[in-house]
C-alpha positions as CSV (number, residue, x, y, z in Angstrom):
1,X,0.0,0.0,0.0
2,X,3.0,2.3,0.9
3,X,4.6,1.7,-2.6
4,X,1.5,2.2,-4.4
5,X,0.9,5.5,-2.1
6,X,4.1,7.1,-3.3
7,X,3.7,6.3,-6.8
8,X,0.9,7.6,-6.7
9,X,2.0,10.9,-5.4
10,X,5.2,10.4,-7.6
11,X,2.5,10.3,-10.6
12,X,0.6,13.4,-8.6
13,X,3.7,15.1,-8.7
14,X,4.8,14.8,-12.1
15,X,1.2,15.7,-13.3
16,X,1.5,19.0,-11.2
17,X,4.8,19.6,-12.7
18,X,3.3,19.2,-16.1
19,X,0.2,21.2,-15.8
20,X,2.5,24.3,-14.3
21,X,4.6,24.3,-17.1
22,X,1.7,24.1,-19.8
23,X,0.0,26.4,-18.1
24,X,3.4,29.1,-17.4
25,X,4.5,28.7,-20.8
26,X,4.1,31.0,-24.0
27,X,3.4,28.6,-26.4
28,X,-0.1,27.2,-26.8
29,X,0.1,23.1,-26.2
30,X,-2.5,21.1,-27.5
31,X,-3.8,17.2,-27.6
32,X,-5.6,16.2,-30.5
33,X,-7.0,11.9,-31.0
34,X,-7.0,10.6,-34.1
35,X,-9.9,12.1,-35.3
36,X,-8.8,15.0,-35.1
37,X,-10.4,16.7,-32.1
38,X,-9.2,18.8,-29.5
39,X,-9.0,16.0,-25.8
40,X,-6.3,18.8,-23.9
41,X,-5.9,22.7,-24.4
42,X,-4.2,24.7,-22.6
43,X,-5.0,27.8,-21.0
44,X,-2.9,30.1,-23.7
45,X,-5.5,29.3,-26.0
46,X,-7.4,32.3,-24.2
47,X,-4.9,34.6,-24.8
48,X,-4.5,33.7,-28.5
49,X,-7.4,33.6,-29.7
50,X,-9.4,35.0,-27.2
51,X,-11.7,31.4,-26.2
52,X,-11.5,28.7,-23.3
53,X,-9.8,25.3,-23.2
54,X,-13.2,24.1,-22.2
55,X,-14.4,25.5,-25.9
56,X,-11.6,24.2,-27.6
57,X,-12.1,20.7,-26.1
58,X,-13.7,18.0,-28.9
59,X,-13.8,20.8,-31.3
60,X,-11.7,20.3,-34.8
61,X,-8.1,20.7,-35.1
62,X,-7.4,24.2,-35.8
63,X,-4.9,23.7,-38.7
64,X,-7.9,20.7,-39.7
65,X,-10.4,23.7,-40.0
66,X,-9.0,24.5,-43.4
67,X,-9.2,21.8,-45.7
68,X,-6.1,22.5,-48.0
69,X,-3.8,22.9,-44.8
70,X,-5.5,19.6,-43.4
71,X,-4.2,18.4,-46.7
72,X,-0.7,19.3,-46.6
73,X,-0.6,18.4,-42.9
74,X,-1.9,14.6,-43.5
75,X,0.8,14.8,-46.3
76,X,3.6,15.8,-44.0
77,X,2.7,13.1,-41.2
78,X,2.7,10.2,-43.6
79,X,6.5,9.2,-44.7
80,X,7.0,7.4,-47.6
81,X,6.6,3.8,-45.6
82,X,3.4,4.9,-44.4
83,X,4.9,5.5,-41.0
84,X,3.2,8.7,-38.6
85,X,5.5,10.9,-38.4
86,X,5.2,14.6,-37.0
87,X,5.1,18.0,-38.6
88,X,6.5,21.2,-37.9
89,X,6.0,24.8,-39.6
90,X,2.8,24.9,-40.5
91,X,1.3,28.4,-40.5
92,X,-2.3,29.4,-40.4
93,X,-4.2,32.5,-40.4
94,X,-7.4,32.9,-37.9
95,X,-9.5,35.2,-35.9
96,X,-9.5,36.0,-32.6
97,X,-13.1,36.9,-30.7
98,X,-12.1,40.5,-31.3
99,X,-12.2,39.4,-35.2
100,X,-8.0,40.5,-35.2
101,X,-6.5,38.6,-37.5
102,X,-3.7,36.0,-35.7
103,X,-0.7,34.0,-37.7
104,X,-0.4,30.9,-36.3
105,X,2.5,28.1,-36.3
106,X,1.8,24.7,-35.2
107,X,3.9,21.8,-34.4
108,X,3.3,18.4,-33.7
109,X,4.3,14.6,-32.6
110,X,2.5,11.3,-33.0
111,X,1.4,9.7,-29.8
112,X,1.0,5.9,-30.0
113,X,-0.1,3.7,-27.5
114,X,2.0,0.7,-25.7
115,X,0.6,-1.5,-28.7
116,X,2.1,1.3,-31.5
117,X,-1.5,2.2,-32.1
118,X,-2.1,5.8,-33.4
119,X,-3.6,7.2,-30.2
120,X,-3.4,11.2,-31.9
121,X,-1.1,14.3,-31.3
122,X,0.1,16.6,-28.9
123,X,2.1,20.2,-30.0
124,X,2.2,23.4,-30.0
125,X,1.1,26.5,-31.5
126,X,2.9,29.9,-31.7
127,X,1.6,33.4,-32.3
128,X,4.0,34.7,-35.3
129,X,2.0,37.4,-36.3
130,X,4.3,40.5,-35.1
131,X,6.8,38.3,-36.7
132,X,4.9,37.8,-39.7
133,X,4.4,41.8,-40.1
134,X,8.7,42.6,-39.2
135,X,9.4,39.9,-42.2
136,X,6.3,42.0,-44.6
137,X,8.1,45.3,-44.0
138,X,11.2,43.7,-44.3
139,X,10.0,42.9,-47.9
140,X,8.5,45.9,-48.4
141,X,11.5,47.8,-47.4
142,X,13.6,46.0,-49.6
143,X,11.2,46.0,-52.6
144,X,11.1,49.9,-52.1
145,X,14.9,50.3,-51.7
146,X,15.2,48.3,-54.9
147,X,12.6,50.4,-56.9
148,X,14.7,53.1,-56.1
149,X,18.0,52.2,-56.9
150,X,16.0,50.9,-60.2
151,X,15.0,54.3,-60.7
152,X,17.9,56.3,-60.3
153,X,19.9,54.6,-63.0
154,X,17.2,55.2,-65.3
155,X,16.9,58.7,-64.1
156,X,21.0,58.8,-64.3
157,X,21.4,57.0,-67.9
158,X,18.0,58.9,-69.3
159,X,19.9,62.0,-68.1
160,X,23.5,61.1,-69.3
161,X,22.0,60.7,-72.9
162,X,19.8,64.2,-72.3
163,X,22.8,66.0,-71.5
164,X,25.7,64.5,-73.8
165,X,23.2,64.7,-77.0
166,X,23.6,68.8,-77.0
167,X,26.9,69.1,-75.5
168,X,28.5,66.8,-78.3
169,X,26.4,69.3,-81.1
170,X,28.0,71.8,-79.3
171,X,31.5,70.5,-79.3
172,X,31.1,69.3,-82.8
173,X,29.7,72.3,-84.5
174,X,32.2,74.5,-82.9
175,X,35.0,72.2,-84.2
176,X,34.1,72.6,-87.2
177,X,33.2,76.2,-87.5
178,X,37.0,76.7,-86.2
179,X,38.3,74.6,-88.6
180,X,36.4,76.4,-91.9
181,X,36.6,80.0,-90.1
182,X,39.0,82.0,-92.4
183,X,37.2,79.9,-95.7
184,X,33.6,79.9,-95.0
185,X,31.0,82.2,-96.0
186,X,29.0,84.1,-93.5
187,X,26.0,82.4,-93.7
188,X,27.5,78.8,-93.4
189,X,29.2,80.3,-90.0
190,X,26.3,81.8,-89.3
191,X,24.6,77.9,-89.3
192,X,27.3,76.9,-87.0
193,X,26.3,79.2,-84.3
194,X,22.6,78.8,-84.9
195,X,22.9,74.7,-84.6
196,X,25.5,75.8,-81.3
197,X,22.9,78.3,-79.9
198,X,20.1,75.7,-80.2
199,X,21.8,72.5,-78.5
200,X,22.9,74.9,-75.4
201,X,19.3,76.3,-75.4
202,X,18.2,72.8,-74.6
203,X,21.1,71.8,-72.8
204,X,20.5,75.1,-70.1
205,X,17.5,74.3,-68.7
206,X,18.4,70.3,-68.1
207,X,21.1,71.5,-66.0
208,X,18.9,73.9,-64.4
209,X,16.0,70.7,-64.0
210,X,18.9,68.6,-62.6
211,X,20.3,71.5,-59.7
212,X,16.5,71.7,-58.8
């Protein structure tokens, strides 16, 4: 009677210990059976989505709720020799009682009884939404960061072109009215400067554009 006494406090014990920790920790930790309904929730459920344990319990997996993640899940347990296996990193989007939209990553073991029957699954689930949202602007941050450095070598080699296309009439025409100065009529000089006055007309306010 003793012995049976102290395991039985022994077993007490350990359930205590258990319970303390499922109920201390910041992960929600979950037992499903084999068809799929919640038999253990604990309390964190409250927090993350705002219901009881006492809700949760016999309800539907929430990862099992949506049909092509119950897919991919079912999938993932199932190895190659048809042996259960767990899963890990599946993410899932719901709603909290306060319709707030929560991210959700669940992980999970088989649990088998002493005959290697499939009893169900126990796991946990992790609130990555603030996560979720760093990584988005992350992305967005970087997609922005790219548009821009996209867009300033455009703007750089649209300008390069816009400013070398006057300068080089300038430089060329003015070449070549020095080089038929003393032999060329007035009105073919008088071309030169006309063809150099237009090209710096347009090349004035580009410069002017580009200092604003």
């Amino acid at each position: 009677i003793r012995e049976h006494q102290s395991a039985l406090l022994a077993l007490q014990s350990s359930e205590s210990r258990f319970r303390a920790l499922t109920e201390t920790t910041s992960d929600f930790i979950w037992e499903i059976n084999r068809e799929g309904t919640y038999t253990y929730a604990s309390p964190k459920i409250t927090e993350l989505l705002g219901i009881t344990p006492e809700e949760l319990i016999g309800k539907k997996f929430l990862l099992f709720q949506n049909p092509d993640i119950e897919s991919s899940v079912l999938k993932k347990i199932l190895t190659q020799d048809n042996e259960i296996s767990g899963f890990s990193g599946m993410v899932s989007n719901h709603n909290d009682q306060q319709g707030r939209s929560v991210i959700i990553e669940s992980s999970g073991e088989a649990i088998f009884s002493p005959n290697d029957e499939l009893i169900g699954f126990r796991g946990i689930d992790r609130d990555i939404t603030e996560r979720v949202g760093q990584q988005e602007k992350l992305r967005k941050a970087k997609e922005d960061a790219e548009a821009a450095d996209a867009a300033k070598s455009e703007f750089l080699a649209n300008m390069s072109h816009e400013l070398r296309t006057p300068l080089h009439a300038i430089l060329s025409f003015s070449k070549h009215g020095m080089k038929k100065a003393e032999r060329s009529s007035p009105e073919e000089l008088k071309k030169f400067f006309n063809q150099i006055s237009v090209s710096a007309n347009r090349l004035l306010p580009l410069i002017d554009s580009l200092l604003d």
